[in-house]
ChimeraX commands (.cxc) that place a marker at each C-alpha (Angstrom):
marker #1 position 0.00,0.00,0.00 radius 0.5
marker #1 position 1.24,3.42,-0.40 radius 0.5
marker #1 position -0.17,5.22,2.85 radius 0.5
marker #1 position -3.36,6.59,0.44 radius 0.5
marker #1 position -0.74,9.25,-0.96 radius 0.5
marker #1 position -1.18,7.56,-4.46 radius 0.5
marker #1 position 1.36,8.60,-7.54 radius 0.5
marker #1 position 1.68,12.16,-6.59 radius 0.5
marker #1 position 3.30,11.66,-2.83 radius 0.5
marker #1 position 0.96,14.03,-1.26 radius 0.5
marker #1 position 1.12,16.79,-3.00 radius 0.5
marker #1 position -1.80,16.64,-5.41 radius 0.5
marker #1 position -4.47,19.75,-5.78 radius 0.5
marker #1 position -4.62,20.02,-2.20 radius 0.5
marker #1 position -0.93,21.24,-2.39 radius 0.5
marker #1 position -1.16,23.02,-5.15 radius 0.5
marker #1 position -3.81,25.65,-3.42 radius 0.5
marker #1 position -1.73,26.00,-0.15 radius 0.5
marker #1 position 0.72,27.60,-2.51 radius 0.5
marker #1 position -2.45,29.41,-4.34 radius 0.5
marker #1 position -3.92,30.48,-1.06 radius 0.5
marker #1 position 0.26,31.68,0.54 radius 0.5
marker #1 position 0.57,33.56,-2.72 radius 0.5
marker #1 position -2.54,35.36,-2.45 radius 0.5
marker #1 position -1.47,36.05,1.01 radius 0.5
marker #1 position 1.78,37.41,0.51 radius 0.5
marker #1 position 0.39,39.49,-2.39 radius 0.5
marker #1 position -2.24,41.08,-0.07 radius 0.5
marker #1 position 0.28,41.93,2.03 radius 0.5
marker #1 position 2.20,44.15,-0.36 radius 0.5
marker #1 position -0.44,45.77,-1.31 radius 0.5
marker #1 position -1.67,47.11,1.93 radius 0.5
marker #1 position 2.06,47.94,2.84 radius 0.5
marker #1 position 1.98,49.82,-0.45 radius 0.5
marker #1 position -1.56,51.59,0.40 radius 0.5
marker #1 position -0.59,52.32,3.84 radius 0.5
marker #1 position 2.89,54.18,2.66 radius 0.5
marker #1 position 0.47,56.61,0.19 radius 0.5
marker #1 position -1.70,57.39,2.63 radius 0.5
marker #1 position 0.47,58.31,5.10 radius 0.5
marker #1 position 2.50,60.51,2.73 radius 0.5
marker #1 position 5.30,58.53,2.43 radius 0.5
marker #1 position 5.09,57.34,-0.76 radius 0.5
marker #1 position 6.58,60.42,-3.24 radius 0.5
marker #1 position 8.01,63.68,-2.92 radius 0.5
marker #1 position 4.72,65.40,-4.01 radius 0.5
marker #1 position 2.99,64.39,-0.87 radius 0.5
marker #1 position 6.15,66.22,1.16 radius 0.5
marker #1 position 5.56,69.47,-0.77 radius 0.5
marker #1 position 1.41,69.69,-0.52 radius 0.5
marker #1 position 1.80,69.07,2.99 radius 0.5
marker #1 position 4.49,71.42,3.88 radius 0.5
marker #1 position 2.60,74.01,1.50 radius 0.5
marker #1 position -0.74,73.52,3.76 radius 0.5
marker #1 position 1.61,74.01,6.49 radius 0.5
marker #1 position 2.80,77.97,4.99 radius 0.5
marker #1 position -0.65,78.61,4.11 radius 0.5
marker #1 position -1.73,77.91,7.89 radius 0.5
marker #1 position 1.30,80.11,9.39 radius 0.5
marker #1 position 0.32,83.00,7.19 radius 0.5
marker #1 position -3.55,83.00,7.74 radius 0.5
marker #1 position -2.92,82.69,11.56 radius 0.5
marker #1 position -0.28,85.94,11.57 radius 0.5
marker #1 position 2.51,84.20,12.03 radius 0.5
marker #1 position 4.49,85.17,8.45 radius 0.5
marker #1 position 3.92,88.21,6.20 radius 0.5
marker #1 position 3.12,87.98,2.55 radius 0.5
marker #1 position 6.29,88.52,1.52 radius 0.5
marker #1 position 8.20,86.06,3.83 radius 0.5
marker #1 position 4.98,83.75,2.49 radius 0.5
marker #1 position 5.93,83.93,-1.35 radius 0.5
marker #1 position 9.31,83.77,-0.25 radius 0.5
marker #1 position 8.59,80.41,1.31 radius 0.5
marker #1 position 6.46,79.44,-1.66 radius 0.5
marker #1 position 9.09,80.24,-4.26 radius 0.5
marker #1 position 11.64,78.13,-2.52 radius 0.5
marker #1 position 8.92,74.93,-2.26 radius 0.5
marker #1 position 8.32,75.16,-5.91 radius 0.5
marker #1 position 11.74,75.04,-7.05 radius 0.5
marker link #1:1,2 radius 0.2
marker link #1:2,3 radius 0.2
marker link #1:3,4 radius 0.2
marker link #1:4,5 radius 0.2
marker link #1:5,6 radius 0.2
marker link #1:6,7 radius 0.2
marker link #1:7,8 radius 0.2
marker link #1:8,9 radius 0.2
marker link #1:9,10 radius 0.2
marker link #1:10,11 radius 0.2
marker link #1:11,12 radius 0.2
marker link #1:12,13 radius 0.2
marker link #1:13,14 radius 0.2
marker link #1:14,15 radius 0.2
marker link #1:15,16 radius 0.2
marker link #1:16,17 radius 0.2
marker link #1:17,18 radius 0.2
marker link #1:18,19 radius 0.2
marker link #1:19,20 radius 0.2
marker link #1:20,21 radius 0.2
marker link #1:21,22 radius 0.2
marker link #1:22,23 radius 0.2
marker link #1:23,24 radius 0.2
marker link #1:24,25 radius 0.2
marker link #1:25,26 radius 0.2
marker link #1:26,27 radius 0.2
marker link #1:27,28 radius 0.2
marker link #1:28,29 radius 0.2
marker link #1:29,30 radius 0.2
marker link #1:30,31 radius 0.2
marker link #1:31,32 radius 0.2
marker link #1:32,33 radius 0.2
marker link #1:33,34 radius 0.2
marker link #1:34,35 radius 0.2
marker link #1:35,36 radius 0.2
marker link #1:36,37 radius 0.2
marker link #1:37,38 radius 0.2
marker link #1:38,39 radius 0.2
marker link #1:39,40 radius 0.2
marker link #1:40,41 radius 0.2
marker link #1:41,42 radius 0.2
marker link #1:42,43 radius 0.2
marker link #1:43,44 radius 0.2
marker link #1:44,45 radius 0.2
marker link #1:45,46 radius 0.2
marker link #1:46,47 radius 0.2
marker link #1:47,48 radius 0.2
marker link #1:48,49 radius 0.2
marker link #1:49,50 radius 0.2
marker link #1:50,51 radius 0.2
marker link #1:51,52 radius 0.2
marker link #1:52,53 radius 0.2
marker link #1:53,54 radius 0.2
marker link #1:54,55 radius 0.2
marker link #1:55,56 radius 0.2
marker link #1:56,57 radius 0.2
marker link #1:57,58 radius 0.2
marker link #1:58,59 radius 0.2
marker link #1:59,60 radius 0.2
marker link #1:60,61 radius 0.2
marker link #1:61,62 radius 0.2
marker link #1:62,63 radius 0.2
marker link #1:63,64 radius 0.2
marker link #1:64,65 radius 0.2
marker link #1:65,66 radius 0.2
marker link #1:66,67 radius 0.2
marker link #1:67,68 radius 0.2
marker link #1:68,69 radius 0.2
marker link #1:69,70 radius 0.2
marker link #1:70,71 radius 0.2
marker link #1:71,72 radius 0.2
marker link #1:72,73 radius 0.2
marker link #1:73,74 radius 0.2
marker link #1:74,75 radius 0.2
marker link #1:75,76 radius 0.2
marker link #1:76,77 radius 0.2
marker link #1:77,78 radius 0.2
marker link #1:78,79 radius 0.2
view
């Protein structure tokens, strides 16, 4: 007898979606790393210069900079 393994030694379809199913897994995976980094910001320079624009455009309306300091500040980001 061959321990009800028959020709394939186990392995069979049964094996073949554990692989299937750890693929899908690890795949998942990746992707919410890769959706987490975006949506934190950390996923391109573009994200850095929005934010740290929002952040010049809230020190100016609360006082905190004059206009000219502001378009300084602006200039600079842009380049």
């Amino acid at each position: 007898m061959m321990g009800g393994y028959g020709m394939t030694g186990g392995f069979g379809f049964g094996g073949i979606f554990m692989i299937l199913w750890w693929v899908l897994i690890i795949a998942g995976i990746v992707v919410l790393v890769k959706w987490l980094a975006t949506s934190f910001g950390t996923g391109g320079r573009s994200g850095g210069e929005s934010k740290a624009l929002d952040l010049l455009k809230e020190r100016y309306a609360r006082g905190e900079i004059d206009e000219q300091e502001f378009q300084k500040r602006k200039r600079d980001l842009s380049q």
